[in-house]
Every structure is written in structure tokens, then in C-alpha cells.
KEZA-287183 format. One record per atom (N, C-alpha, C): residue number from 1; x, y, z. Coordinates in Angstrom, 1 decimal, padded with zeros to 4 digits. Atoms other than C-alpha are relative to their C-alpha. Layout:
residues N
+-----+--------+--------+--------+
! pos !     c1 !     c2 !     c3 !
+-----+--------+--------+--------+
! NUM !      X !      Y !      Z !
...
+-----+--------+--------+--------+
end
This chain:
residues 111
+-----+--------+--------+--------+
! pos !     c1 !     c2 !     c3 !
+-----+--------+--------+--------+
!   1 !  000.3 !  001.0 ! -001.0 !
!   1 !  019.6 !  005.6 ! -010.8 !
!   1 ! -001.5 ! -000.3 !  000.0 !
!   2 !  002.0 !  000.3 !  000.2 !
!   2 !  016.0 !  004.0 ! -010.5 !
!   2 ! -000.1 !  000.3 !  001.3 !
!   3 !  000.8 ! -000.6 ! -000.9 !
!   3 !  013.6 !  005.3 ! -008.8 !
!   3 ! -001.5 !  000.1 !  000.3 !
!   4 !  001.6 !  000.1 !  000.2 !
!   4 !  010.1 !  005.4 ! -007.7 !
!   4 ! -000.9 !  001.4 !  000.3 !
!   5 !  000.8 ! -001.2 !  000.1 !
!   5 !  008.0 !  008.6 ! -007.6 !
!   5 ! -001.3 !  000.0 ! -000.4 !
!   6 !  001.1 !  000.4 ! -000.1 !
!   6 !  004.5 !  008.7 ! -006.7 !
!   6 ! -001.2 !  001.2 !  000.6 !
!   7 !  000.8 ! -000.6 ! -000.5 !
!   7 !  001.3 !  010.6 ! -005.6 !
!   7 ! -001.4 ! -000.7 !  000.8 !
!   8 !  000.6 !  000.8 ! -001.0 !
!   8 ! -000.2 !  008.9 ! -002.6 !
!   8 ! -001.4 !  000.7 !  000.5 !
!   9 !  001.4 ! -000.9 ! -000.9 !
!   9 ! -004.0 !  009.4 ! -001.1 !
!   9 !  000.1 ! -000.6 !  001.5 !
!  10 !  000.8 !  000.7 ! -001.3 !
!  10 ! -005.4 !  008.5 !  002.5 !
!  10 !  001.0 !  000.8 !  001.3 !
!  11 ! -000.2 ! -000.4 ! -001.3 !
!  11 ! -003.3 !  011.0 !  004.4 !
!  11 ! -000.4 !  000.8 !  001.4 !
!  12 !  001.1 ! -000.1 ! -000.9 !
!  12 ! -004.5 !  011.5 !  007.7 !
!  12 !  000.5 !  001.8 !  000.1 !
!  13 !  000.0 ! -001.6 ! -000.3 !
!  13 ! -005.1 !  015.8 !  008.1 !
!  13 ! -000.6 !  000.2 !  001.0 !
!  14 !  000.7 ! -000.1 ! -001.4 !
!  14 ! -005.7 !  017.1 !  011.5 !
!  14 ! -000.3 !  001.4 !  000.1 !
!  15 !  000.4 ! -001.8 ! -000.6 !
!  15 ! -007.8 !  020.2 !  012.2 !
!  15 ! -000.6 !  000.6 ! -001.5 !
!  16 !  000.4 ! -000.6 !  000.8 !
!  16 ! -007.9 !  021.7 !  008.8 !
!  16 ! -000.3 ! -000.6 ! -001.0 !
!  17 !  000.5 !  000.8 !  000.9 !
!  17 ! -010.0 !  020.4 !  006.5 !
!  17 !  000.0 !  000.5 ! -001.5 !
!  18 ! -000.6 ! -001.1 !  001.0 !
!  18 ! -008.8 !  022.9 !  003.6 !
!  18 !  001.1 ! -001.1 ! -000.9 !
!  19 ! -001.0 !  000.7 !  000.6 !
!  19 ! -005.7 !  020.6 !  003.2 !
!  19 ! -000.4 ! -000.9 ! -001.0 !
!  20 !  000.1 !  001.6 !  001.0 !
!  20 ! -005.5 !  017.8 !  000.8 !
!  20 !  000.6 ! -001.1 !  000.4 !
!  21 ! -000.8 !  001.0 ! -000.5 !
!  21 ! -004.6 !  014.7 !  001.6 !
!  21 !  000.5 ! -001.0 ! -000.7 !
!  22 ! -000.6 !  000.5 !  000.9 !
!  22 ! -002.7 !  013.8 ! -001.3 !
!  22 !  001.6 !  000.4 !  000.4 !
!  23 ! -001.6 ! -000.5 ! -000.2 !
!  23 !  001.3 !  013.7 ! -000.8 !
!  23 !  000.5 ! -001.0 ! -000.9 !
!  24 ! -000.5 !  000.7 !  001.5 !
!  24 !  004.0 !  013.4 ! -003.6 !
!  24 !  001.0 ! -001.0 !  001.5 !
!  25 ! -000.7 !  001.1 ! -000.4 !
!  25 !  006.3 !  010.3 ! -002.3 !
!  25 !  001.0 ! -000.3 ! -001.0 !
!  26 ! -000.6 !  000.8 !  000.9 !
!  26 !  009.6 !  008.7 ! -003.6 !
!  26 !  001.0 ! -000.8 !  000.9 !
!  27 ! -001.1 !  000.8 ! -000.6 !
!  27 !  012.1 !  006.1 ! -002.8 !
!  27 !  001.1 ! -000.1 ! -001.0 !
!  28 ! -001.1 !  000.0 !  000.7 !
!  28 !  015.6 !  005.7 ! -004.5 !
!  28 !  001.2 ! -000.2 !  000.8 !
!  29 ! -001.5 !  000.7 ! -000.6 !
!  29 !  019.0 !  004.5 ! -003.8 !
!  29 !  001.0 !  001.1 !  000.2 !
!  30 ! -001.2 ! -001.0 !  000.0 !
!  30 !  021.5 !  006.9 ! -002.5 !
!  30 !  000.8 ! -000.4 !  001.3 !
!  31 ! -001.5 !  000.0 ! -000.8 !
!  31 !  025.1 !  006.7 ! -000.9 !
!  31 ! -000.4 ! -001.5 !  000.6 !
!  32 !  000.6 !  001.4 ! -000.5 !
!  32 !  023.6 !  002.6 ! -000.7 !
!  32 ! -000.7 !  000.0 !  001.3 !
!  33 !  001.3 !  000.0 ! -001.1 !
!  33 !  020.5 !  003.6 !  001.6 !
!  33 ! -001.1 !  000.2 ! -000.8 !
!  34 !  001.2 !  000.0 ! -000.1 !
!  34 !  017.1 !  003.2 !  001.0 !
!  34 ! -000.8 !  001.3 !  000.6 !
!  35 !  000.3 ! -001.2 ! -000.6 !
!  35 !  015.9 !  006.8 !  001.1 !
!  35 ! -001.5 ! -000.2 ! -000.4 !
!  36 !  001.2 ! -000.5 !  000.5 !
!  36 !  012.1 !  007.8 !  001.1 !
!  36 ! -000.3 !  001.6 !  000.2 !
!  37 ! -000.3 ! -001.8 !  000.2 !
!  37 !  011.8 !  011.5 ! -000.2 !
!  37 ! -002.0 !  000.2 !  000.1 !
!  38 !  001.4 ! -000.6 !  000.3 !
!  38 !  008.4 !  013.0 !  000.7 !
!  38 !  000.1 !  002.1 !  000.2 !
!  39 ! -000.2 ! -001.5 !  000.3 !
!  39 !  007.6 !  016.8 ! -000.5 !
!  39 ! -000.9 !  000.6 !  000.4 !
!  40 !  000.6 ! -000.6 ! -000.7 !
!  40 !  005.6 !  019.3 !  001.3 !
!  40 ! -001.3 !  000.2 ! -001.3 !
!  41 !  001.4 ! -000.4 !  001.0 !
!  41 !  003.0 !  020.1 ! -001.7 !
!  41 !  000.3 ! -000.7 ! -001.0 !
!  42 !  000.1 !  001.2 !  001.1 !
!  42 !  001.9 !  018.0 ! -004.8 !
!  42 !  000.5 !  000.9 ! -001.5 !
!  43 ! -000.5 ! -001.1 !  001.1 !
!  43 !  002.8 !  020.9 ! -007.4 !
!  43 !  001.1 !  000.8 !  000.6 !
!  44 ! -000.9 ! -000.4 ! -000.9 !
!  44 !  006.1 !  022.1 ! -005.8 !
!  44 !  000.6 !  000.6 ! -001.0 !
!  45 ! -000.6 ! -000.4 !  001.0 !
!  45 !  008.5 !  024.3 ! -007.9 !
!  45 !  001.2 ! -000.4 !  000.5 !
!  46 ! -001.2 !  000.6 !  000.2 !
!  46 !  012.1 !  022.5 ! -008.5 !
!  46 !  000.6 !  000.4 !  001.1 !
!  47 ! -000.5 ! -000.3 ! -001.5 !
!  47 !  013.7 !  024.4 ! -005.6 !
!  47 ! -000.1 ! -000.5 !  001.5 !
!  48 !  000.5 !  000.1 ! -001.4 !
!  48 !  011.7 !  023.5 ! -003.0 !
!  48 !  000.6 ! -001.8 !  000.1 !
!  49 ! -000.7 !  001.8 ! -000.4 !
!  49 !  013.5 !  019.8 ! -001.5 !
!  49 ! -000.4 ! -000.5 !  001.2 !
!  50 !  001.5 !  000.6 ! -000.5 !
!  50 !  011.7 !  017.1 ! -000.5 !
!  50 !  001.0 ! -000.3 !  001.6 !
!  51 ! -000.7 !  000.6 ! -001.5 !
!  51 !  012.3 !  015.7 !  003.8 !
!  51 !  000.6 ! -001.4 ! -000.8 !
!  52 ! -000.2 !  001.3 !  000.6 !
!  52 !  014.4 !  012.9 !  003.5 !
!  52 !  000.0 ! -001.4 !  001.6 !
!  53 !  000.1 !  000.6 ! -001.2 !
!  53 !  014.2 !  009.7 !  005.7 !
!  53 !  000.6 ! -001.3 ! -000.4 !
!  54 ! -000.6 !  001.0 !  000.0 !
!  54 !  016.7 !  006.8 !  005.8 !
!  54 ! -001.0 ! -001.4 !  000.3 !
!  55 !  001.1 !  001.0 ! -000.6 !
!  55 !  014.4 !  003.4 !  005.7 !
!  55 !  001.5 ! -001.3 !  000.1 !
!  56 ! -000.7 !  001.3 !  000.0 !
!  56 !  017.5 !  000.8 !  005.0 !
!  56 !  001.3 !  000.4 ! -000.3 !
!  57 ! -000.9 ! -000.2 !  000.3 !
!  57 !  021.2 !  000.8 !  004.8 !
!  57 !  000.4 ! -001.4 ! -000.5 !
!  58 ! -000.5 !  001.3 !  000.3 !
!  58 !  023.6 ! -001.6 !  003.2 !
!  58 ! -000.8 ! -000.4 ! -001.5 !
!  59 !  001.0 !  000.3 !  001.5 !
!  59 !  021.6 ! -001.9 ! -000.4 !
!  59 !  000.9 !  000.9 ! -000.9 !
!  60 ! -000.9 ! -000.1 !  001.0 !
!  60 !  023.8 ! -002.1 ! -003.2 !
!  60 ! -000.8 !  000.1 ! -001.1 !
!  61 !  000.5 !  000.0 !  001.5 !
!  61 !  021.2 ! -002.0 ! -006.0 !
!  61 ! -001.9 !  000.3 !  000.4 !
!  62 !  001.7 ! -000.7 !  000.1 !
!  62 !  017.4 ! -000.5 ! -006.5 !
!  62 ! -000.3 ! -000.6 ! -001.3 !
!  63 !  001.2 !  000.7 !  001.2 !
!  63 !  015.1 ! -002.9 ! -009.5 !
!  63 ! -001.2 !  000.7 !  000.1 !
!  64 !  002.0 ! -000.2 ! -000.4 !
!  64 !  011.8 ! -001.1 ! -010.0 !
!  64 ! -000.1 ! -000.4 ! -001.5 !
!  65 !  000.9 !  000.3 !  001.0 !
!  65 !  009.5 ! -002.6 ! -012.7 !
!  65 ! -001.3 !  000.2 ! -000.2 !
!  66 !  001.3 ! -000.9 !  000.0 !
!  66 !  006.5 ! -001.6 ! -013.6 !
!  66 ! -000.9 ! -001.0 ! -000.8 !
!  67 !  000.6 !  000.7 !  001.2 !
!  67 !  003.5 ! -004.3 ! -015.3 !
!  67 ! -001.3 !  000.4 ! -000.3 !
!  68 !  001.2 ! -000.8 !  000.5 !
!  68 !  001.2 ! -002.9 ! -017.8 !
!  68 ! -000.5 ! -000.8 ! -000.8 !
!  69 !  001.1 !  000.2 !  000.4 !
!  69 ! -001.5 ! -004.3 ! -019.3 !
!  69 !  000.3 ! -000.3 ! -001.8 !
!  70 ! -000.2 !  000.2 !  001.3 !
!  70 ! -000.9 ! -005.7 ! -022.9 !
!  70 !  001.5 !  000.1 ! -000.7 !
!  71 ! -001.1 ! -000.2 !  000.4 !
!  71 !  002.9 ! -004.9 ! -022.6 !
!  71 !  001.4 ! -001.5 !  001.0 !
!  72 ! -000.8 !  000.8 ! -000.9 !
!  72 !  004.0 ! -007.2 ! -019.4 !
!  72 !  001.1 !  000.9 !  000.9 !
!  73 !  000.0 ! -000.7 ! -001.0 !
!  73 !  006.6 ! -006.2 ! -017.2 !
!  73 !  001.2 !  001.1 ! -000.7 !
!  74 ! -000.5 ! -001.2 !  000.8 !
!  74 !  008.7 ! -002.8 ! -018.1 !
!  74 !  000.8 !  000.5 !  001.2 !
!  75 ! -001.2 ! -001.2 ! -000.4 !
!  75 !  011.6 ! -000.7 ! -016.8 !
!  75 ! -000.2 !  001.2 !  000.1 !
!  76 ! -000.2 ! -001.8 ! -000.4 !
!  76 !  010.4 !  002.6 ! -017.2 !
!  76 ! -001.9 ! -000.1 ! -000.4 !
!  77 !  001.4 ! -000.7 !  000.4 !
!  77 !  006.8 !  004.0 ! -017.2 !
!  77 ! -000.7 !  000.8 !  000.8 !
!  78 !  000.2 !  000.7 !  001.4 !
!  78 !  005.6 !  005.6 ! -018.8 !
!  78 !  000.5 !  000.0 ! -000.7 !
!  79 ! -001.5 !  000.0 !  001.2 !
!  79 !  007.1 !  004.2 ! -021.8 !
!  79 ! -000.2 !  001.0 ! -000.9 !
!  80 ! -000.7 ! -000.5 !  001.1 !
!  80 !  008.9 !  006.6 ! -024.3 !
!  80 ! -001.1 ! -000.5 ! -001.2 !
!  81 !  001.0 ! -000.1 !  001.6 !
!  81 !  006.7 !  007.6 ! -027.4 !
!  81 ! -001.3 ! -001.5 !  000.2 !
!  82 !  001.4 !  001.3 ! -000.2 !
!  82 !  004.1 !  005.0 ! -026.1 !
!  82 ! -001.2 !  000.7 !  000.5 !
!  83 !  001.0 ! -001.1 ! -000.3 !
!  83 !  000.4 !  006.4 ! -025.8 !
!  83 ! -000.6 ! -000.3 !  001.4 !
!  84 !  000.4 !  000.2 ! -001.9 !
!  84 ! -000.5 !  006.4 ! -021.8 !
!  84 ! -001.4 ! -000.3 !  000.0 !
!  85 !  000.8 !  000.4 ! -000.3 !
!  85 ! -003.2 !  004.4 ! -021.2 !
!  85 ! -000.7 ! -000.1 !  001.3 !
!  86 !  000.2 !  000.0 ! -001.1 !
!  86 ! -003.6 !  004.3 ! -018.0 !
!  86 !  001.2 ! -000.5 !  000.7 !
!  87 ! -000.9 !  000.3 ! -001.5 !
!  87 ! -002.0 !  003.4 ! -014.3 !
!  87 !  000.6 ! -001.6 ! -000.5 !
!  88 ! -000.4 !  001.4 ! -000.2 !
!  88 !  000.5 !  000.0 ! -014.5 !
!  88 ! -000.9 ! -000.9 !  000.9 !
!  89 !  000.1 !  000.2 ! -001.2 !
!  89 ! -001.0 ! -002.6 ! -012.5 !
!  89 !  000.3 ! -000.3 !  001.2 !
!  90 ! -001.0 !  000.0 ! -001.2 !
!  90 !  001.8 ! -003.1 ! -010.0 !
!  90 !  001.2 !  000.2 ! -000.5 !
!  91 ! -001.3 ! -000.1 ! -000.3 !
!  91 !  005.1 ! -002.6 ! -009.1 !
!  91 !  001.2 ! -000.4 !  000.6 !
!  92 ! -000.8 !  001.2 ! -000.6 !
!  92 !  008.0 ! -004.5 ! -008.4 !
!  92 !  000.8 !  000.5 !  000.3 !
!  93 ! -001.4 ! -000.6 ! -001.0 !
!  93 !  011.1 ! -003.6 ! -006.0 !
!  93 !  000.6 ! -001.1 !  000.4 !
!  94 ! -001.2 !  001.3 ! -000.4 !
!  94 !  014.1 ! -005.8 ! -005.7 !
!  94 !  001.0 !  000.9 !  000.4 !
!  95 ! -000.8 ! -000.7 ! -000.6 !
!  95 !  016.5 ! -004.7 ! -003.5 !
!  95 !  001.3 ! -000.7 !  000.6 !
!  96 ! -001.0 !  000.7 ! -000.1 !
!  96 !  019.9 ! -006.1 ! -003.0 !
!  96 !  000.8 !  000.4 !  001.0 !
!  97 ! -000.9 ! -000.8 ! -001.1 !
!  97 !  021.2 ! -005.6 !  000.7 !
!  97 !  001.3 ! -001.1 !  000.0 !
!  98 ! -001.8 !  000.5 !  000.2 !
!  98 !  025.1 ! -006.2 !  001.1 !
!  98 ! -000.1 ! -001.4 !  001.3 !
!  99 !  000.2 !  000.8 ! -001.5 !
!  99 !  024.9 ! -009.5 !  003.4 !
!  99 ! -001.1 ! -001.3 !  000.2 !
! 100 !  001.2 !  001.0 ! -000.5 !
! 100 !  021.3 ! -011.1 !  003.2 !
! 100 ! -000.4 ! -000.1 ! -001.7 !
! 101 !  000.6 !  000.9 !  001.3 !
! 101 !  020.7 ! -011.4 ! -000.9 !
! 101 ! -001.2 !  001.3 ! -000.3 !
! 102 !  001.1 ! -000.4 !  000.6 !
! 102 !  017.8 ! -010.1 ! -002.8 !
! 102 ! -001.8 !  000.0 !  000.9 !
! 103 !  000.8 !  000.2 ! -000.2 !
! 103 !  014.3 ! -008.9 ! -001.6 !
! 103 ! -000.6 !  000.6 ! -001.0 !
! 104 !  000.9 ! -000.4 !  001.0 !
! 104 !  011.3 ! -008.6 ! -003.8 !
! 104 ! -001.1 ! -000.2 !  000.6 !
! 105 !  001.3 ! -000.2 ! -000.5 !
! 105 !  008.3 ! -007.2 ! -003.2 !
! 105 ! -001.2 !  000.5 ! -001.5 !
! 106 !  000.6 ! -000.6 !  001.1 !
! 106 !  005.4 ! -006.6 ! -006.1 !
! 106 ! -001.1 !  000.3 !  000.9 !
! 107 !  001.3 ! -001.0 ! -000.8 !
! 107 !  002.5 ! -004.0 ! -004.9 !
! 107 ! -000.9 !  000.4 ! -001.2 !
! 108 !  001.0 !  000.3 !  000.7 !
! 108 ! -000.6 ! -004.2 ! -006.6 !
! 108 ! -000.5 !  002.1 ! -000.1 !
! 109 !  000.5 ! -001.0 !  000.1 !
! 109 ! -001.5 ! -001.0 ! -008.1 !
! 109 ! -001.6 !  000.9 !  000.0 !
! 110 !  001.8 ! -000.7 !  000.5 !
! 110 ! -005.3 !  001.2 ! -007.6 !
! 110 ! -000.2 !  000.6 ! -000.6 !
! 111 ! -000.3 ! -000.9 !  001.0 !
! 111 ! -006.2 !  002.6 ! -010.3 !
! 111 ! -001.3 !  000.5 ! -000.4 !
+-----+--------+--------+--------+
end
């Protein structure tokens, strides 16, 4: 199933300034909801499972694309036997709720 998985900056940390304020993030399609999975540490061992938090129901289908730099726009990245150049510069989510049609959103990536 597609999916997006990410490592996010700028979260706000109160008190202890030890923390990091980097958190892993993901979104993905399950039981047709719009789940976002965020995980307590950025190096986590496989067991540990992320909070989950329903953002949308009714979504029959998850598009993520990915556009990089001398390739255009891509399905998976990074690509298979391709040498990693760097960060895509955005990302695209089409989301197909049961009812209202297609939304698309493309997010400009910082890299």
C-alpha cells in the first residue's frame, strides 16, 4: 500500500532541552482512513509501534509521487539501483474520498 514516511524538524520541546526535536512521521491508507503514524524516537527498534491518529475517513485510494530532479515525477523514492542524490523536490498526495472525487496536494520539499 503507498505510503509516506518521513523525518520532520521544528518540533516544539518544553522544559528539556536535551530532547531533539526531530520526529519520525507517516501517513498511509488503512481500513479506508487516512492514518498519521508518529513514533516516539527517530532510531526506534521494529517492535516499538508508532501512536496512530485517524485524520480522514471514507478514502478509497492513497497516490504519493515523488519529483526529482533530472528524473520528473516518480512512484517510489528512492529509486531502486538509482544512486541517491539528494532529497526529491516535492511531493504529491491524491487522495480519493468515497463521495467528493479526488484531492491533490503537491508540498514543496526543504532540502
Amino acid at each position: 500500500d503507498p505510503s509516506l514516511e518521513f523525518t520532520r524538524g521544528g518540533l516544539f520541546v518544553l522544559g528539556d532541552s536535551r530532547r531533539s526535536d526531530l520526529q519520525r512521521t507517516g501517513y498511509r491508507l488503512q481500513d479506508n482512513k487516512l492514518v498519521r503514524l508518529v513514533w516516539p524516537a527517530l532510531d526506534q527498534p521494529t517492535q516499538i509501534e508508532p501512536q496512530l491518529a485517524v485524520l480522514l475517513e471514507n478514502v478509497s485510494e492513497l497516490q504519493v509521487r515523488f519529483y526529482v530532479a533530472g528524473a520528473g515525477w516518480v512512484n517510489q523514492w528512492p529509486q531502486p539501483n538509482a544512486p541517491l542524490i539528494g532529497l526529491p523536490a516535492a511531493v504529491e498526495l491524491t487522495l480519493t474520498i468515497e463521495g467528493r472525487g479526488q484531492v491533490q496536494r503537491i508540498l514543496r520539499v526543504n532540502g
